[in-house]
N, C-alpha and C positions, 0 to 999 in steps of 0.2 A: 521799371517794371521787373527788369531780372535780379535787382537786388530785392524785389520784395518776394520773388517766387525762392528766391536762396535764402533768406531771411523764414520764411515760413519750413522749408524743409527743415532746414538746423533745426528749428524749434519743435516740428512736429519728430527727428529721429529723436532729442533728448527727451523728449515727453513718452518716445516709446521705450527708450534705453531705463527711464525711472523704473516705468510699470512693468517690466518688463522682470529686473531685479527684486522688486518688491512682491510677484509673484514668486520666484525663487525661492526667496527668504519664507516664504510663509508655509511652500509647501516642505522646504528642508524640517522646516519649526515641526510640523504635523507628523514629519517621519520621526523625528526625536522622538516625541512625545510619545511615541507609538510604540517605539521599542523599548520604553524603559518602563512598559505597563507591564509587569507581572502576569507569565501565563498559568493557567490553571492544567495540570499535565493531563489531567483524566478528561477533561474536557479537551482538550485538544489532540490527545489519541484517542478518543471517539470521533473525532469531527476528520482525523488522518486515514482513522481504519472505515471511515464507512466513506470516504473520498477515492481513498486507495481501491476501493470493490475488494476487500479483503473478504466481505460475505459470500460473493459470488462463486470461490473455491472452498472455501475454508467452513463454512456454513450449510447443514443438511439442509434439501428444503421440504415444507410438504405444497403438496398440489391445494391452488384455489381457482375460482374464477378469473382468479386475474394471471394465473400459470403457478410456474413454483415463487416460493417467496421461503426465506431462510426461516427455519426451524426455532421458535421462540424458548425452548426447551432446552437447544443445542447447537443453540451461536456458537461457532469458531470452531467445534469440536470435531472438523475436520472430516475423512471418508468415514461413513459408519463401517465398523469392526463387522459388522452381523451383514453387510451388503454384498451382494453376488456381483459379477460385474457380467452382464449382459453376452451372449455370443456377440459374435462382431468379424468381418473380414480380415484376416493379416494380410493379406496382400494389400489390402485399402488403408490399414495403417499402417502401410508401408512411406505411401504416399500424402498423406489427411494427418488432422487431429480429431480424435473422435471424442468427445465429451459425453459420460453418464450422464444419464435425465437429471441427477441432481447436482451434476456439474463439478463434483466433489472426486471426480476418478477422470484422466483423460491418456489416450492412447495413441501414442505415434512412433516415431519413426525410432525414439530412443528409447520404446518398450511402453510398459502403461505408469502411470505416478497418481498419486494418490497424497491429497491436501492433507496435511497437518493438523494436528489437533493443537490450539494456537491457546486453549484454558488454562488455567494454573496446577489444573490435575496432575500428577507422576505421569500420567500416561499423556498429557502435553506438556507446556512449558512451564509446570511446576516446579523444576528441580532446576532450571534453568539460569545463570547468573546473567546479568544485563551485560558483561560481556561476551557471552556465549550469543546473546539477540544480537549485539554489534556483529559478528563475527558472521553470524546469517544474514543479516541483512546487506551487510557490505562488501562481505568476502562470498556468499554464496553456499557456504559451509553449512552442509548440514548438521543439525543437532547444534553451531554453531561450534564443530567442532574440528579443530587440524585433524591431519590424517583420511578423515572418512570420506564419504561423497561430496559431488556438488550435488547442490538444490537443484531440480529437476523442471521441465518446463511443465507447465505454463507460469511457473511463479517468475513473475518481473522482478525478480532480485537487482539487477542490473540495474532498475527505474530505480527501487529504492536506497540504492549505496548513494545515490546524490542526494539527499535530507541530510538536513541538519542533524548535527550530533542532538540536538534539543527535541526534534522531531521522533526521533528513533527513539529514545529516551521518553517522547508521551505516549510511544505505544507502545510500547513496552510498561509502562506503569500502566497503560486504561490493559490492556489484555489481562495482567498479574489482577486485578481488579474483578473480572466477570468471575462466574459461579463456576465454578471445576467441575467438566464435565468429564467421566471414564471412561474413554473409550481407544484403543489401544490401533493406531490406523494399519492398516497391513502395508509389508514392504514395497519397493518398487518393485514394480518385474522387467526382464530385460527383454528386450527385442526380440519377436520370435524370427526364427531363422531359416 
């Protein structure tokens, strides 16, 4: 009786050790397969930049039933030039971050900053070389440039220095791609004191 209960384990661990491997193998096969399909950049810096909530700062909105929703007009193109920014406590953004209704201006403890205009205009990142976007993206550098500031909060620079060089690379090609919008953001302002 114990050789046939030992008889059946043997048999039932190699029968789990086959399928077990042959799973493996087939899901390694599917990742191959997967990376060597050519990706499409503008489609995948579309599918980066509306994952990433790039709208949510970077994107005027206007007001509907359903609240704001980003400006079909003025994707990406950052704080409007022409927008006042609201009175507001400094004592309270001493402490808080306070975000503009259209969420394109926020105010705290490092002063107020103001989203970029992300279009291919002069007055966004038209004039821009893919490695000056590297340079923002990973280093934090604004304008994507040595010497000047760093990128300001609320931009998650820090989440996107971890993509792929390929990643930074499709949105950077799908942004170079949208309509050039002119609009020239205002500077940051520093901490009131």
């Amino acid at each position: 009786m114990k050789s046939k209960i030992l008889l059946l384990a043997v048999v039932s661990l190699i029968a789990y050790s086959c399928n077990s491997r042959t799973e493996k193998k087939t899901t390694e096969m599917k990742l191959e397969t997967a990376e060597q399909e050519p990706i499409n950049l503008l489609e995948r810096g579309e599918y980066l930049v509306d994952l990433g909530g790039c709208h949510h700062c970077h994107s005027p909105k206007v007001m509907t039933d359903q609240g704001p929703v980003p400006d079909p007009k003025r994707l990406l193109s950052g704080h409007p030039a022409d927008e006042a920014l609201p009175p507001y406590d400094k004592e309270t953004a001493k402490g808080y971050a306070l975000f503009s209704m259209g969420l394109t201006s926020t105010t705290g403890p490092w002063g107020t900053s103001f989203a970029a205009n992300l279009t291919p205009d002069t007055s966004g990142i038209g004039t821009w070389s893919e490695a000056q976007f590297f340079k923002a993206m990973r280093e934090g550098k604004s304008k994507g440039q040595d010497g000047g500031r760093m990128l300001l909060p609320p931009m998650p620079w820090q989440d996107f220095a971890k993509l792929t060089d390929e990643d930074i690379r499709a949105i950077f090609t799908y942004l170079k791609s949208l309509p050039a919008v002119e609009n020239v953001v205002p500077a940051p302002i520093p901490p009131a004191m």
